[in-house]
Residue, then its C-alpha position, 0 to 999 in steps of 0.5 A: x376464100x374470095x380473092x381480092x379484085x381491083x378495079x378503076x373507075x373513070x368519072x367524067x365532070x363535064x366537057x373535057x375534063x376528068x376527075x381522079x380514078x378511084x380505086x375499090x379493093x375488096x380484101x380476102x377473108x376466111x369463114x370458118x363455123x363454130x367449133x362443136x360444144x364438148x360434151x361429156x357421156x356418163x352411163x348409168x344402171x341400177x344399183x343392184x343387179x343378179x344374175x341372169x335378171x334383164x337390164x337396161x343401161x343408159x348413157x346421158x350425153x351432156x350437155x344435149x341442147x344449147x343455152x340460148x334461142x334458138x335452142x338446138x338439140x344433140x343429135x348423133x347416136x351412141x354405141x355400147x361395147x359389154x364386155x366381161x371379165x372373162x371376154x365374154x362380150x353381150x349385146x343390146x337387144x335392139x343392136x349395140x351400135x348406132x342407138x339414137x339420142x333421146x330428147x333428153x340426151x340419152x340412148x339406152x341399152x336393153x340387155x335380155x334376160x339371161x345376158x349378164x352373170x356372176x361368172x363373167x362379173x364385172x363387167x365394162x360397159x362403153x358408151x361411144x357418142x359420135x356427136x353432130x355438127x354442133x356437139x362433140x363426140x365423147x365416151x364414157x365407161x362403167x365398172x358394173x359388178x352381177x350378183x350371184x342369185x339366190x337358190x332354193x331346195x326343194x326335196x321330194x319323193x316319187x311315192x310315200x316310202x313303204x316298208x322294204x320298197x325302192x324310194x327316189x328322193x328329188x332335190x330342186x334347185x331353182x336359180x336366177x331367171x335365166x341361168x341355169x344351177x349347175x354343180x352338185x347336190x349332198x344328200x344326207x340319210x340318218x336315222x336318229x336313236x339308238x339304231x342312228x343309221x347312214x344310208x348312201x343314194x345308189x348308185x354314184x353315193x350321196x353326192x349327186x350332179x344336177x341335170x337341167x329340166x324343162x321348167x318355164x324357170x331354169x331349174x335343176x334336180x338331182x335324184x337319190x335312189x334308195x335300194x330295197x329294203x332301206x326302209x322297213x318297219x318291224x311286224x306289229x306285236x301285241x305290245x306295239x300294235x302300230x309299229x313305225x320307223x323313222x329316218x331324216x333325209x336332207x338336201x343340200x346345194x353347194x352353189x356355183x359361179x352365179 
């Protein structure tokens, strides 16, 4: 604010005489700036994400730089708030708070591997922009849905089974990068004809709980011990020199929340 002043000028026209004041006035005034562009934050992520895969979110502060010379661009940064439907909150792998702007008008977050799953699906992701000088803040907010992974079985044995020995069968279940599979496996042994047979895993029966292992990829196995005598292959006779038996073992994973 500049306060007005008044002030009187004498101006002399020659000897004796005098000519009227004049008077010169400045009146008050206020400067104020423009006020910040308004600007609105969209946050973006693939269309399609599973669980325990690593992802990235983006969120684009439009718009980011003004229309007419000289050009200015959005300054300011962005913080990201991850949180799942069961509370459960995740950070960016580069902090969540005070991401800056790209020349493009966005920030990104990068979420590690392992960070999102199917048990904590959806979750809500936030996108606050503090704005600058010349942009305004804004926010934004994403519903984002993590797919449950798809698992493979993979069935082995310790040794090849041999008549009237102890066998251990291995099913491993193998999930998404970075969740590990939890739950239970079914074993199932029959043998099929006439003689059709069950068998259950001792001890604890065919229903076993998976335990973790060390692999480079999450995986999980659960074991099925056959006892003694389970397998046995009748002596050789002179009708069937090369006598054989035969039974079925399967492997099945009932699955759990990712």
């Amino acid at each position: 604010m500049i306060r007005s002043r008044v002030r009187k000028i004498a101006i002399v026209a020659g000897a004796g005489a005098v000519a009227t004041a004049s008077v010169l006035a400045l009146s008050p005034f206020s400067a104020s700036a423009a006020d910040p562009t308004p600007t609105t934050v969209l946050v973006t992520a693939p269309a399609t994400i599973t669980t325990g895969h690593a992802v990235t979110f983006t969120a684009a502060v439009s718009p980011f730089k003004t229309t007419s010379a000289p050009v200015v661009k959005a300054g300011g940064t962005v913080s990201f708030t991850i949180t799942g439907s069961d509370a459960s909150t995740v950070s960016c792998t580069g902090g969540n708070s005070a991401l800056p702007l790209n020349g493009k008008g966005k920030a990104v977050c990068k979420v590690a591997t392992g960070g999102l799953l199917a048990s904590a699906s959806p979750y809500t992701v936030s996108a606050t922009y503090t704005g600058d000088p010349n942009f305004g803040g804004n926010s934004g907010v994403l519903s984002q849905t993590v797919s449950s992974a798809t698992t493979h079985v993979k069935l082995t044995f310790d040794a090849k089974p041999v008549s009237g020995a102890t066998t251990t069968f291995t099913a491993t279940v193998t999930g998404g990068p970075g969740s590990m599979p939890t739950g239970t496996v079914l074993f199932s042994v029959s043998s099929p004809g006439a003689q059709a047979a069950k068998l259950k895993c001792n001890p604890g029966g065919n229903s076993q709980p998976l335990a973790a292992n060390s692999a480079t990829v999450p995986v999980a196995q659960a074991t099925c011990v056959l006892a003694a005598n389970w397998f046995k292959v009748p002596a050789p006779t002179r009708t069937s020199p090369h006598p054989s038996n035969s039974w079925s073992v399967w492997a099945s994973y009932s699955g759990d929340r990712n």
